[in-house]
C-alpha positions as protocol buffer text, in pm:
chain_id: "A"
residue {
  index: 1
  type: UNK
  ca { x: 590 y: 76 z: 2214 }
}
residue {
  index: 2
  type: UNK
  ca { x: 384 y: 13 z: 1881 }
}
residue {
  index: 3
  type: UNK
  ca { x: 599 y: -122 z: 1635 }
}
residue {
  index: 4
  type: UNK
  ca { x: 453 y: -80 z: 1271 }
}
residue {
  index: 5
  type: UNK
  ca { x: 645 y: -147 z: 935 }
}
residue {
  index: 6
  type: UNK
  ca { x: 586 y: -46 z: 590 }
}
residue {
  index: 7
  type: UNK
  ca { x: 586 y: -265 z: 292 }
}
residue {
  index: 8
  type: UNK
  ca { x: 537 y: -58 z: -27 }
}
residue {
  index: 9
  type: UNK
  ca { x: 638 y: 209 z: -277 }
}
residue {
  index: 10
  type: UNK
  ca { x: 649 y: 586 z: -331 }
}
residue {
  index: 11
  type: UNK
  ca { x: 271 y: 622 z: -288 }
}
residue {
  index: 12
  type: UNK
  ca { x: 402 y: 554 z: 113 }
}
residue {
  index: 13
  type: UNK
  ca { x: 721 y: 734 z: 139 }
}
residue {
  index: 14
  type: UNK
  ca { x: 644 y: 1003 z: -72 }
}
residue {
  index: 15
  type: UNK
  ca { x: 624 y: 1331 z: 200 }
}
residue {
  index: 16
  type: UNK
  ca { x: 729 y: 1052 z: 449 }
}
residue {
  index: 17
  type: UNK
  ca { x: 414 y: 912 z: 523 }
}
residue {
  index: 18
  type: UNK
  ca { x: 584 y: 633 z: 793 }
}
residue {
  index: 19
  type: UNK
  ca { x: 728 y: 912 z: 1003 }
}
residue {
  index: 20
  type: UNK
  ca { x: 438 y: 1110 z: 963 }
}
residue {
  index: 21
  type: UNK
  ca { x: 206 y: 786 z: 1127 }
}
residue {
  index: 22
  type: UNK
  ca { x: 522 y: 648 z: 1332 }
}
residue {
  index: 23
  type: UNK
  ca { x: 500 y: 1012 z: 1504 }
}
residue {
  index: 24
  type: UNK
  ca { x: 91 y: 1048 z: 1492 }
}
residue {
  index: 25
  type: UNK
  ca { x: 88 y: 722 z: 1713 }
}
residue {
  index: 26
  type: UNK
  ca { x: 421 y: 796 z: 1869 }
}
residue {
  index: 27
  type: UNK
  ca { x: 517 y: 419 z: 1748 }
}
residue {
  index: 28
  type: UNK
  ca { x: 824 y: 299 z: 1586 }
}
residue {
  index: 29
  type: UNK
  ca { x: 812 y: 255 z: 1233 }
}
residue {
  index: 30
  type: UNK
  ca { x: 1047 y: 16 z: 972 }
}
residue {
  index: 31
  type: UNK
  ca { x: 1027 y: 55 z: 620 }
}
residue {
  index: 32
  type: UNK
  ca { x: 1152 y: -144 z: 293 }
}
residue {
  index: 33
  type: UNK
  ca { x: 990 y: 98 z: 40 }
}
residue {
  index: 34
  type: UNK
  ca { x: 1124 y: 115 z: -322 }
}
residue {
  index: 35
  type: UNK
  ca { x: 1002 y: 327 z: -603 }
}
residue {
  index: 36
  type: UNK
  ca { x: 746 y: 177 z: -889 }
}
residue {
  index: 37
  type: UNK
  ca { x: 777 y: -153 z: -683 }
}
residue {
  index: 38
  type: UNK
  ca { x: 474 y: -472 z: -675 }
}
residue {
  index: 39
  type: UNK
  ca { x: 398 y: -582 z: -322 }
}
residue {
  index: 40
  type: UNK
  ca { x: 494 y: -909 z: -552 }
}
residue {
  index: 41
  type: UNK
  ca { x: 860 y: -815 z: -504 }
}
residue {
  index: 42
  type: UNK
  ca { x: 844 y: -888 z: -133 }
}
residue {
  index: 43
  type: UNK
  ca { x: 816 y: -1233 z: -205 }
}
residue {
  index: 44
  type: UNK
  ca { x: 1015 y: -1305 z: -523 }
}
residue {
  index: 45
  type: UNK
  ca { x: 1362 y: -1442 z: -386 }
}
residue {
  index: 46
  type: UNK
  ca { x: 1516 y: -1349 z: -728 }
}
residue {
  index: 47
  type: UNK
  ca { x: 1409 y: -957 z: -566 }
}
residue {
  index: 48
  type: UNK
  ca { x: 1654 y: -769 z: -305 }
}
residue {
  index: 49
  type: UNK
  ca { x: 1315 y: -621 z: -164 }
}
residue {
  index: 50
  type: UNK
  ca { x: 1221 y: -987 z: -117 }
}
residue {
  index: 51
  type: UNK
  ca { x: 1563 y: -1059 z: 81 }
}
residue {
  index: 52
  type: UNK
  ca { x: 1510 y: -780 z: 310 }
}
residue {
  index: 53
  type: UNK
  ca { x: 1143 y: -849 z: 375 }
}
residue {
  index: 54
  type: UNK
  ca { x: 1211 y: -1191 z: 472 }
}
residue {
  index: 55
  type: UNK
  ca { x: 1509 y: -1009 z: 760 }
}
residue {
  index: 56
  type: UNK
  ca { x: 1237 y: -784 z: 858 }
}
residue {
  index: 57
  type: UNK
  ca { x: 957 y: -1046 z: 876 }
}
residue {
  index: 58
  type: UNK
  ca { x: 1198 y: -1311 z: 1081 }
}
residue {
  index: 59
  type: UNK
  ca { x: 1404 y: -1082 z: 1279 }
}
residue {
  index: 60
  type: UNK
  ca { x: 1189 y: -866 z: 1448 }
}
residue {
  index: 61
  type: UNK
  ca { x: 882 y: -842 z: 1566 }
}
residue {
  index: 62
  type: UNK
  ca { x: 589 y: -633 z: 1426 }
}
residue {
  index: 63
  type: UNK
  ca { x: 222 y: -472 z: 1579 }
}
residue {
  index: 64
  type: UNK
  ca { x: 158 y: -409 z: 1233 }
}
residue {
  index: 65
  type: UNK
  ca { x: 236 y: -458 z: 869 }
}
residue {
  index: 66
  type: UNK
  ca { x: 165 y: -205 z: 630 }
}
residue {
  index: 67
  type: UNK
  ca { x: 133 y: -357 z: 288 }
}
residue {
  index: 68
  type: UNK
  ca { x: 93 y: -156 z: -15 }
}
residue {
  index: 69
  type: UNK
  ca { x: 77 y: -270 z: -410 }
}
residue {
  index: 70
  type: UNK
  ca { x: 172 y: -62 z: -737 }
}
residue {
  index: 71
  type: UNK
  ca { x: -64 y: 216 z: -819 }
}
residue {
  index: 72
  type: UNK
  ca { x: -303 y: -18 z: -1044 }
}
residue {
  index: 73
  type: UNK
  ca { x: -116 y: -364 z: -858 }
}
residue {
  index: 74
  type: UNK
  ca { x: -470 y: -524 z: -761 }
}
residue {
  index: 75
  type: UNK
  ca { x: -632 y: -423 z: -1117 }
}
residue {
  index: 76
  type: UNK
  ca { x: -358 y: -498 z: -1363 }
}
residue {
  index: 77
  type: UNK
  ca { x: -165 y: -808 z: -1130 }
}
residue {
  index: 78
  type: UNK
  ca { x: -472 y: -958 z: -929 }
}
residue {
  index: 79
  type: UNK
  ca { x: -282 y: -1269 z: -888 }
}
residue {
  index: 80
  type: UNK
  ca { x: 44 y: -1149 z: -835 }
}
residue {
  index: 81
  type: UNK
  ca { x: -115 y: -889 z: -573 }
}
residue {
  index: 82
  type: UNK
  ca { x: -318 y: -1183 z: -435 }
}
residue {
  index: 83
  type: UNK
  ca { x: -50 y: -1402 z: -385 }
}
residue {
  index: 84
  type: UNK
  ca { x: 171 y: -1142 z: -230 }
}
residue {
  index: 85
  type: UNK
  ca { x: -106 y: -1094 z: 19 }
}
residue {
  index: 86
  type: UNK
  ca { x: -176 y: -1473 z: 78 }
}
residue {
  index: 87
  type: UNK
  ca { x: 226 y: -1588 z: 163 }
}
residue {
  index: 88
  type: UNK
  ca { x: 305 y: -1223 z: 373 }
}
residue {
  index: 89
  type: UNK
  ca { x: 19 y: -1242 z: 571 }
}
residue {
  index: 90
  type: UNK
  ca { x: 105 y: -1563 z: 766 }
}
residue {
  index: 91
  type: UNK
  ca { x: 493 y: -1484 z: 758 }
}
residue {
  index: 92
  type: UNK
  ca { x: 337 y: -1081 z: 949 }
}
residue {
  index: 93
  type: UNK
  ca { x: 150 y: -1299 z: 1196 }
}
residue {
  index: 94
  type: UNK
  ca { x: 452 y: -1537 z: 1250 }
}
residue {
  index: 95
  type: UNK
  ca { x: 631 y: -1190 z: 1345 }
}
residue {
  index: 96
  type: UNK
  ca { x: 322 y: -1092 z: 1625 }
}
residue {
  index: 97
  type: UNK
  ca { x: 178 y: -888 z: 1419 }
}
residue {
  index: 98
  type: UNK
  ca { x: -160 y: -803 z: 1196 }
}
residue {
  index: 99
  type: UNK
  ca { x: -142 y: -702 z: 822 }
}
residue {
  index: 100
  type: UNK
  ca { x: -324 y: -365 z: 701 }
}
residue {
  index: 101
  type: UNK
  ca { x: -355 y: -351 z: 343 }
}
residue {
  index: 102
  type: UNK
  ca { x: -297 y: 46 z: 219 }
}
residue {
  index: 103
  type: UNK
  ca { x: -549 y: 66 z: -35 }
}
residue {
  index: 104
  type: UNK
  ca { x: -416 y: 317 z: -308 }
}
residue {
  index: 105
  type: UNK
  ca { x: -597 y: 580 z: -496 }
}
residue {
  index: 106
  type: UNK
  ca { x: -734 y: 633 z: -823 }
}
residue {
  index: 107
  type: UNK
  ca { x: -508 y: 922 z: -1037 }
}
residue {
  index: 108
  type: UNK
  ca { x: -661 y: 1259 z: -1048 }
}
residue {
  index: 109
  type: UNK
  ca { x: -935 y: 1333 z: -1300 }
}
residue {
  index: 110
  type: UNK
  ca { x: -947 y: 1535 z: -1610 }
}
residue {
  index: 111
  type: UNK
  ca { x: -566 y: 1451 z: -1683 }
}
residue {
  index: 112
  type: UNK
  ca { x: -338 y: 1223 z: -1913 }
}
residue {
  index: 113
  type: UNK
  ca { x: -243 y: 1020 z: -1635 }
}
residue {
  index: 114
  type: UNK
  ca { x: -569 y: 885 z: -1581 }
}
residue {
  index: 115
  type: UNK
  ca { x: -694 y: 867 z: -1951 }
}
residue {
  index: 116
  type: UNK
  ca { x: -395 y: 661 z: -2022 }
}
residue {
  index: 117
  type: UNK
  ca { x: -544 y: 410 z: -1768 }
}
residue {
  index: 118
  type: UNK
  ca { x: -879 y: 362 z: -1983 }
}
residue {
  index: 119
  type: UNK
  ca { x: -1053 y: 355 z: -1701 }
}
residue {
  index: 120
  type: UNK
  ca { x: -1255 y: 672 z: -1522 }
}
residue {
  index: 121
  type: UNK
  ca { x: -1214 y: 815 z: -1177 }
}
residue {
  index: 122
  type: UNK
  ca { x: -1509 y: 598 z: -1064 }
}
residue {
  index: 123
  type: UNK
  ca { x: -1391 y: 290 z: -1153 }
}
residue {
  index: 124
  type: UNK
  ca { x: -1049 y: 278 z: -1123 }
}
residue {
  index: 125
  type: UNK
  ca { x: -1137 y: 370 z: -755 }
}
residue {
  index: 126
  type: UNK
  ca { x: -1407 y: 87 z: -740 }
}
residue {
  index: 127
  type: UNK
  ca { x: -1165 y: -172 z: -880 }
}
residue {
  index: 128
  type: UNK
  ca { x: -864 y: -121 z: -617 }
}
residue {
  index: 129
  type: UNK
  ca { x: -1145 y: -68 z: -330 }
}
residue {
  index: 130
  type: UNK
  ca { x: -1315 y: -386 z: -416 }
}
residue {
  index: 131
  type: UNK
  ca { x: -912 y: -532 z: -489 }
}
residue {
  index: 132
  type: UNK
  ca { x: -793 y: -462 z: -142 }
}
residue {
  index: 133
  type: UNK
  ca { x: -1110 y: -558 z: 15 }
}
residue {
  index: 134
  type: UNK
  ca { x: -1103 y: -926 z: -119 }
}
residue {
  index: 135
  type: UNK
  ca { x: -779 y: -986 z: -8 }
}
residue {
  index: 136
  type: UNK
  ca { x: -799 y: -814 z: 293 }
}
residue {
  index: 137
  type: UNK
  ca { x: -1099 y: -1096 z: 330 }
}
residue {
  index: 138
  type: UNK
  ca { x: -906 y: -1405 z: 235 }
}
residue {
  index: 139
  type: UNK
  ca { x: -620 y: -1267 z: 501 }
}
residue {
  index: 140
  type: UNK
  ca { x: -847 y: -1178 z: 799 }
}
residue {
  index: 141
  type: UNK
  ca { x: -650 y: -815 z: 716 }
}
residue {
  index: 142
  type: UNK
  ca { x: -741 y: -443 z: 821 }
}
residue {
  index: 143
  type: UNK
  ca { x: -748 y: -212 z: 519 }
}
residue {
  index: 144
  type: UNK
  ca { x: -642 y: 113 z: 560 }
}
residue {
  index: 145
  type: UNK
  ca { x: -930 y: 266 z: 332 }
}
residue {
  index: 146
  type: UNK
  ca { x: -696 y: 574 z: 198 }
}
residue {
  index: 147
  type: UNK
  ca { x: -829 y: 518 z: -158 }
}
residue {
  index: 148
  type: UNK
  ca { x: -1204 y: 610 z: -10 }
}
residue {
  index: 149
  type: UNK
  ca { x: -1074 y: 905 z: 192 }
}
residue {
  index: 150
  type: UNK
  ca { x: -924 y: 1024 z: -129 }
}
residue {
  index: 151
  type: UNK
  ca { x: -1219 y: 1005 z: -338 }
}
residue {
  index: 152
  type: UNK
  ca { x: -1425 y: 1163 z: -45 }
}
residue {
  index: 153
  type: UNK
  ca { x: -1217 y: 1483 z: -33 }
}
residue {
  index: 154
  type: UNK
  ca { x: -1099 y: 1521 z: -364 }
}
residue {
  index: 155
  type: UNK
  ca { x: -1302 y: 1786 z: -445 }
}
residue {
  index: 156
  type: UNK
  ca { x: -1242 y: 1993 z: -95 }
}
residue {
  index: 157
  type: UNK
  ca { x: -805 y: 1932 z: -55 }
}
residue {
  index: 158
  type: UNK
  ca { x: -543 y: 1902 z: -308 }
}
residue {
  index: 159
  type: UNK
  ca { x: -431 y: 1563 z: -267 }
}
residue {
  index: 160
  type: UNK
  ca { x: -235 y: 1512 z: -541 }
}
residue {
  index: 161
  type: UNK
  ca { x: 154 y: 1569 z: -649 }
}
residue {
  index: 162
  type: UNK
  ca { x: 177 y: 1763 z: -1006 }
}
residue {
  index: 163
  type: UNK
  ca { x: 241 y: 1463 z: -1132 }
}
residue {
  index: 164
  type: UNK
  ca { x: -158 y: 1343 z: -1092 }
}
residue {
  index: 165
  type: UNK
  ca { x: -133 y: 1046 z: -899 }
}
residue {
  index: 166
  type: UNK
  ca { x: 133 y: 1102 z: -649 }
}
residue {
  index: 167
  type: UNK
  ca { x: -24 y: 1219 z: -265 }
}
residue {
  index: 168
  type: UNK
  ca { x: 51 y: 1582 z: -227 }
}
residue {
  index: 169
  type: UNK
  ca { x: 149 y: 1709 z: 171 }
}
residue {
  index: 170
  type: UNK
  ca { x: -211 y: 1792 z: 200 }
}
């Protein structure tokens, strides 16, 4: 059975995206997912997400490790996101399995949310593509190009929550 754990925020549980694969690939799926949280957390021992990763990580074993930053994590924190990336990847191969980095999405366009960013549609998108990709890189990672698939159908499915930059059940 295909064990895959999740590592991340609300931009993952949000319409419970780990059941949603877990049952897609009929695998089993772990979470330690906390609102507005920095993939940072998982390895700052002053952090209870930190605490519970290391459990996870040490105690069990893992097919693969979904690992996903704050919204704008890889633009705003590089090296916070980078050295999350660098220290969890060994400790997910330690546990027998591969790290997949979840690379996020750039907030809708045409609204607050994204204005407030100072950066547009096209290059907040570029930024956490080319983000995820380096560090994917430096890890010998997967990335899980969701950011890409957004940007591809934007225009064709509602993707996002009313909020702008929460995913929608579409």
């Amino acid at each position: 059975h295909m064990r895959i754990l999740f590592l991340g925020n609300s931009f993952t549980f949000f319409n419970d995206l780990p059941d949603t694969v877990g049952k897609l690939l009929n695998a089993e799926v772990g979470r330690n997912l906390r609102g507005g949280a920095y993939l940072y957390q998982h390895i700052d021992p002053a952090d209870e997400l930190c605490a519970i990763t290391r459990r996870l990580l040490t105690e069990e074993r893992w097919d693969y490790v979904v690992l996903q930053d704050q919204s704008q994590g890889p633009i705003t924190n590089p090296e916070e996101f980078h050295q999350a990336v660098n220290t969890l990847s060994p400790m997910i191969r330690a546990a027998g399995g591969k790290p997949v980095l979840y690379e996020t999405w750039a907030y809708e366009e045409g609204t607050d949310t994204l204005a407030s960013t100072d950066m547009t549609f096209e290059v907040m998108q570029q930024d956490l593509t080319e983000g995820y990709r380096a560090a994917a890189l430096a890890n010998d990672a997967l990335v899980a190009p969701v950011g890409q698939a957004f940007a591809a159908a934007r225009h064709t499915s509602h993707l996002y929550d009313a909020d702008h930059y929460h995913p929608s059940a579409a």
